[in-house]
Residue, then its C-alpha position, 0 to 999 in steps of 0.5 A: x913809606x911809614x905808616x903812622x902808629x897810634x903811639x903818639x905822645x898827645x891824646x884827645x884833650x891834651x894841650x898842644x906843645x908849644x913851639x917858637x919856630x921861624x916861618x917863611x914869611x920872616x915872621x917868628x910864630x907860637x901858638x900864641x899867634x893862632x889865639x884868635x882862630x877857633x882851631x888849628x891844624x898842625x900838619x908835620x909836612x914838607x917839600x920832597x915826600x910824595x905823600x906831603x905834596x899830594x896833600x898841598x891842595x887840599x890843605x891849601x882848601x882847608x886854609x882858604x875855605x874855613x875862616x876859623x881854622x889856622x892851617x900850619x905846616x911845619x917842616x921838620x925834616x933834615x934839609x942836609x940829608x934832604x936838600x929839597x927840604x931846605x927853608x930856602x925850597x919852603x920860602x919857593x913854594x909860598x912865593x909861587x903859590x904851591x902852599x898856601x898855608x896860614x903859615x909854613x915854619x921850619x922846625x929845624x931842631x926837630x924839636x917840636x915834632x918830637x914834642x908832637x910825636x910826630x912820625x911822618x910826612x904828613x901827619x896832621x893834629x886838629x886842636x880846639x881852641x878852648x880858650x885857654x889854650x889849644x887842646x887836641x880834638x883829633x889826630x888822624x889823616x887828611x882824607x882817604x886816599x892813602x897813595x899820592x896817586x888814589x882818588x879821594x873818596x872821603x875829605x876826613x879832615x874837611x868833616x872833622x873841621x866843620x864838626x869842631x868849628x860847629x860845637x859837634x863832636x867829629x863823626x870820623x874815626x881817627x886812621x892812620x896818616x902814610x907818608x915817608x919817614x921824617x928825616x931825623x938828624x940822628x939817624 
């Protein structure tokens, strides 16, 4: 388990990196495809962590419920040392409904969560499409339960989405995401 820092490479206001990253559906994707959603979640996830599965339903929420808002996920993990991280293991999971994301993309290089400065599984970025891009609005967990097995008590995405989408400034305060390591190739 790894508790997220606030080391990250991208602050409030900062334009999302972006990427060209293959998605289970066959489709290649950049940030580009997401131009005509008002916000976009980037969720740095995957198949295996406990924590990343215990945030599948709510972030299936998120996609369904908010017409505006793309929900990304990106796997970045290495499928050779985690072989339940393979895209193969993504490809099952969208087909049997699992996720249910906007699109779920293999980041194989690890390139694009090191342009993030991503850390963990899961570890969430909410930008605003301001038009001329996507810039970051908040960089903080998914909701308050810190384990796979705690209660949610607070839905602290869900608020910063419905803020951001209103034209509002987001009332929760940024914290920082748990999960497990991302499994770098390097290490």
């Amino acid at each position: 388990m790894v508790l997220l820092e606030s080391d990250s490479e991208l602050e409030r206001g900062d334009a999302a990196p972006d990427f060209e990253l293959p998605g289970t559906d066959g489709e290649t994707y950049s940030l580009s495809s997401f131009a005509d959603y008002d916000a976009l979640l980037v969720v740095f996830t995957c198949n295996h962590c406990p924590y990343a599965k215990a945030k599948f339903e709510e972030l299936n929420h998120l996609a369904s419920a908010y017409d505006d808002l793309a929900v990304v996920g990106i796997n970045p993990n290495d499928a050779e040392d985690r072989p339940e991280d393979s895209f193969e293991r993504m490809q099952e999971l969208v087909a049997d409904g699992t996720i249910g994301y906007t699109a779920y993309l293999r980041d194989e290089s690890q390139a694009v969560a090191a342009d993030y400065g991503a850390v963990c599984t899961p570890d969430p970025f909410l930008f605003e499409n301001t038009g001329d891009g996507f810039e970051l609005a908040f960089h903080s967990r998914i909701d308050d339960a810190m384990s796979p097995d705690d209660e949610v008590s607070d839905y602290e995405m869900r608020t910063a989405v419905e803020a951001l989408l209103a034209g509002d400034d987001i009332p929760v305060e940024e914290y920082p995401s748990q999960g497990c390591s991302i499994k770098w190739k390097d290490e």
